[in-house]
N, C-alpha and C positions, 0 to 999 in steps of 0.2 A: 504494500500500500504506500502510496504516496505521502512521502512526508510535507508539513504546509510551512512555510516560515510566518513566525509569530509576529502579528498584527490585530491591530480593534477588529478587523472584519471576524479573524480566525478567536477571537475570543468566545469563550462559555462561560456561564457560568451554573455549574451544578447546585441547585437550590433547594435544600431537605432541611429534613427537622432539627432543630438547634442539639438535640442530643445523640443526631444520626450522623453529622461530618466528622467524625474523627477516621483516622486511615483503614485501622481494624474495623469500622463498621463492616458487618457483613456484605452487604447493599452498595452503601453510598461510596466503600471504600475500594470494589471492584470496580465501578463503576467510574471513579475518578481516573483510577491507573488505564483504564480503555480510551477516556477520552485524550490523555497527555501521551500515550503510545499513538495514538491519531495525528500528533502532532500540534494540538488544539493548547492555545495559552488559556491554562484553566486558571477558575476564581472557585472555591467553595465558600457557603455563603450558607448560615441558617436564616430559615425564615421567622422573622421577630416583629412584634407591635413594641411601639405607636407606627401604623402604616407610612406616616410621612415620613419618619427614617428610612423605612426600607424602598418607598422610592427614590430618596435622595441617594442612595446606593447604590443604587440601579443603573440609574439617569446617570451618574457618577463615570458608570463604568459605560453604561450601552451597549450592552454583549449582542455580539453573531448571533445566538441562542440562548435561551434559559434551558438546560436539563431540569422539566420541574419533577425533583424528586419527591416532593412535599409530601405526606401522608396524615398533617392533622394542623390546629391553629391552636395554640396553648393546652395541646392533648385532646383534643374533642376534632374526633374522625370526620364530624356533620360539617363543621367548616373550612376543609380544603380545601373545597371547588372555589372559594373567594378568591385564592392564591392566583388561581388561572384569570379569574375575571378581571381582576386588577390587573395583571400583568396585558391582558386584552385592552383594556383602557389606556395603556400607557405604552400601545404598539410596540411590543416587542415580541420577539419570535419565540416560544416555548415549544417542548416537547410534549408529544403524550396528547389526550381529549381536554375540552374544552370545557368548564365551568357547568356548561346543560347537562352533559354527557355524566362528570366529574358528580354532578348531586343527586341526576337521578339512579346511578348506578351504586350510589350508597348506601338508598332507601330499597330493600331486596325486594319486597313486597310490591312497590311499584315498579320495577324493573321485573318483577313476573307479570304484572296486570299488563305491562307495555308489547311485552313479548307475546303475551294470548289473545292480546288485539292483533297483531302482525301474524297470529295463525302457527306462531313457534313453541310446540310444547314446554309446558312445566308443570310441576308438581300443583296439585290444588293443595291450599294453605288457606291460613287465618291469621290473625294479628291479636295476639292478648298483650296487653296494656296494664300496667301497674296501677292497681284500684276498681279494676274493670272487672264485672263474671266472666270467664270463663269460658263458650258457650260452643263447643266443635257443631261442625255443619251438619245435615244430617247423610251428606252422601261422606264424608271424610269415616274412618278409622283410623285404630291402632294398628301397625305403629305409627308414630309420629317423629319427624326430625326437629327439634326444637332448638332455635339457636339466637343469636343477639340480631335484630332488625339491623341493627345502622354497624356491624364488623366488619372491620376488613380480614379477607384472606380468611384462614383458618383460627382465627382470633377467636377463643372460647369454644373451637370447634372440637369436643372429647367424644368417645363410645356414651357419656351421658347424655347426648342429645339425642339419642334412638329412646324414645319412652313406650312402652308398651300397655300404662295403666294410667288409669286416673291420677291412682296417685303419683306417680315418678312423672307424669307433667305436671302437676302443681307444682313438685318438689324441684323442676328443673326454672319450672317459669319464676318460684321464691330466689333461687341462685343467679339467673338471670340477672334481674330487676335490682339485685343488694349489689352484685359484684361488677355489672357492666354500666349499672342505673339507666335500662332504656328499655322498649318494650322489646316484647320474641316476637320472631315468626316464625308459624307450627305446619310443617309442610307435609304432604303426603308421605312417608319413606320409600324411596324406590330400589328396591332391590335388586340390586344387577349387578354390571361392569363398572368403574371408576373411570372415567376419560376424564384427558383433559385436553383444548384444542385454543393454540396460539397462534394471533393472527394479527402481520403489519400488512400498513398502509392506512390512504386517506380515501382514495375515488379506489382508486384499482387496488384490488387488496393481494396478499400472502397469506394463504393457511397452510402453516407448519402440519406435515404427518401428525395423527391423535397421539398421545400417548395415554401410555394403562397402568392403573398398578393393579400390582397381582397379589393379591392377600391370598399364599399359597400355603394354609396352616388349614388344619379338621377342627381346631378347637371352637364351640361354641362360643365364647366367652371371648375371644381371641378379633382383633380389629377387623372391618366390613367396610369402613369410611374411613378418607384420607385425612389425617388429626393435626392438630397442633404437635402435639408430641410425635408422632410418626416424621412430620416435615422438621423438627429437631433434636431427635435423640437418633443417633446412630445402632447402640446398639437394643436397645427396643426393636428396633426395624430389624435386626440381626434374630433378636432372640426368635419376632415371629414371624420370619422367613419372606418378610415384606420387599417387593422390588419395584421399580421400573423401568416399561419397556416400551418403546413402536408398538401400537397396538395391530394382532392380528385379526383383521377385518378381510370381508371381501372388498373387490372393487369398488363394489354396487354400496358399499356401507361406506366406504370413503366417498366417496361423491354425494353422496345424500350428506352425508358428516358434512364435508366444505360448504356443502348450499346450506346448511342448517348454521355453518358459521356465521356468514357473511350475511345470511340475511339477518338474525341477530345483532350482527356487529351495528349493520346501517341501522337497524330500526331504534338503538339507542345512542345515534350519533358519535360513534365511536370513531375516534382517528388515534393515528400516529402505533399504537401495538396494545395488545388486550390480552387477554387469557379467560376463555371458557372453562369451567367445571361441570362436567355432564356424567347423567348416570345413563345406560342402557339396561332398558328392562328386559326379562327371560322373555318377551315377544316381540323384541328389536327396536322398542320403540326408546326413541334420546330423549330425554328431558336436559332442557337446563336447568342446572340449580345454581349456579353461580356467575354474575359477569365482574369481570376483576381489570377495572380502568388501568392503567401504570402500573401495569403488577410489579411486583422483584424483579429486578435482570440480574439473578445471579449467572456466575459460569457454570458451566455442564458441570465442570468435576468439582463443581461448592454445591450443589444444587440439585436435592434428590425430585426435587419435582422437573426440573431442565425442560420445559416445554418447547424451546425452540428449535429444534431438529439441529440439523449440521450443522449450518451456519456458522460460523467463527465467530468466537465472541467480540470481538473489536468491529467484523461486519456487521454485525448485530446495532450494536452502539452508532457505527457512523449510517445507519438506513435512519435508526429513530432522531437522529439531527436530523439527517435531510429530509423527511417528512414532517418536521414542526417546521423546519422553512420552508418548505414549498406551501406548507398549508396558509402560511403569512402571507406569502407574495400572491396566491390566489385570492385570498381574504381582500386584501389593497387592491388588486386590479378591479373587485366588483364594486368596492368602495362600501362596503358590510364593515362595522366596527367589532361585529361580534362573530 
């Protein structure tokens, strides 16, 4: 790859959570070394209130690009997508989806009602609310997946969110509501396969190969769903024989997989790179259950989930620049502020 000599133009700056820039971050710490192997004059930069400082900042420097790594606004998940929209106000080029995209893919319950207006499978749910009865629909049963409305990623995602009784969702929705303080949403469980399907671009998309995990254990009691702890304990994964792989599909299952991405992706305005979590039922049928705006770009060999296929991690990193700039300069020629 082409090395660039450093200039304002070739400037970035990488923009995450004020306790995510240190070098060791997992995240923010691969993610700096790909962009200065790029040849890019990096700045890392956490994102901080009073907002008038951090445009003064900004404006200060006027980067080629923002990497907006950002995942929260003084620890509350609900307000990142501010990050984008300011940064949209003050015409500068950013990585990743866009402020619309960014809130409503936070809210999961709306990002399923969005999706089953667009005709794309998902689990049928409900919303209980802290103070609220309780009240399951009457076409839903047990089991149920019960997990945090507004989490990211596998954030509070355990084997306790499979409930199979009244009481183990009371007891998960009490847990919920104390530990994450926000309401659940209590979704059908679909028993199947674990996919998961990553996809760049803006207008013209890339869907990376599915991949699968293979929960290859007989134990009852033993992991069904991809966890919090499964995505960071190694040897848990070791003890219950957990892997992943390229999922083995037919043809006819990959193609319908890509159309079921893309159309997904557009109907929640998704640019720049995503990641789907989908389940396949024992009668073929994919649900989405997860759309994950800026997910992690970890490397393949940091990153037991690696959804991006081959791609080299440094290509990786210079496509997701060149798709938050090109999304600006098309943004500016129709003369759209947003």
């Amino acid at each position: 790859m082409r090395r660039r000599r450093k200039s304002n133009r070739n400037r970035v700056i990488l923009l995450a959570d004020p306790d995510a820039i240190h070098p060791d971050d997992p995240d923010t710490g691969q993610v700096a070394r790909a962009i200065r192997a790029l040849g890019y004059d990096l700045i890392v930069m956490g994102f901080q209130l009073p907002l008038q400082r951090f445009i003064q900042e900004i404006e200060a420097v006027r980067p080629y690009v923002v990497f907006n790594f950002t995942e929260s606004v003084r620890g509350d998940r609900r307000a990142f997508a501010n990050v984008a929209a300011v940064l949209d106000l003050m015409d500068i080029p950013y990585t990743g989806s866009g402020a619309t995209a960014l809130a409503l893919t936070m809210d999961k319950a709306l990002t399923k009602q969005v999706l089953a207006w667009h005709g794309i499978p998902v689990p049928k749910f409900f919303v209980a609310r802290p103070g609220e009865n309780v009240a399951m629909p009457a076409d839903m049963s047990f089991p149920l997946f019960v997990k945090p409305l507004h989490g990211g990623g596998k954030e509070a995602i355990s084997l306790s969110c499979i409930v199979t009784t009244e009481h183990e969702l009371r007891k998960r929705l009490r847990y919920i509501y104390k530990t994450c303080a926000q309401p659940a949403i209590c979704e059908q469980y679909i028993d199947g396969r674990e996919l998961t399907l990553a996809i760049t671009g803006n207008e013209w998309l890339s869907v990376c190969h599915p991949r699968e995990v293979l929960f290859d254990h007989d134990d009852a009691k033993g992991p069904r769903i991809l966890t919090e702890r499964i995505l960071a304990d190694r040897n848990y994964r070791k003890r219950w024989n957990l892997k992943m792989r390229d999922a083995v599909l037919t043809a006819g299952q990959i193609r319908a997989l890509r159309l079921l991405g893309k159309a997904a992706y557009k109907a929640l305005g998704l640019r720049g790179y995503a990641r789907f979590d989908l389940r396949m039922s024992a009668e073929g049928t994919v649900y989405v259950i997860e759309a994950n705006a800026n997910p992690a770009l970890r490397r393949p060999s940091q990153s037991f989930l690696a959804p991006w296929g081959n791609k080299l991690y440094e290509q990786l990193i210079e496509r997701v620049i060149r798709l938050g700039v090109e999304y600006h300069g098309a943004r500016k020629k129709t003369g759209s502020v947003l």
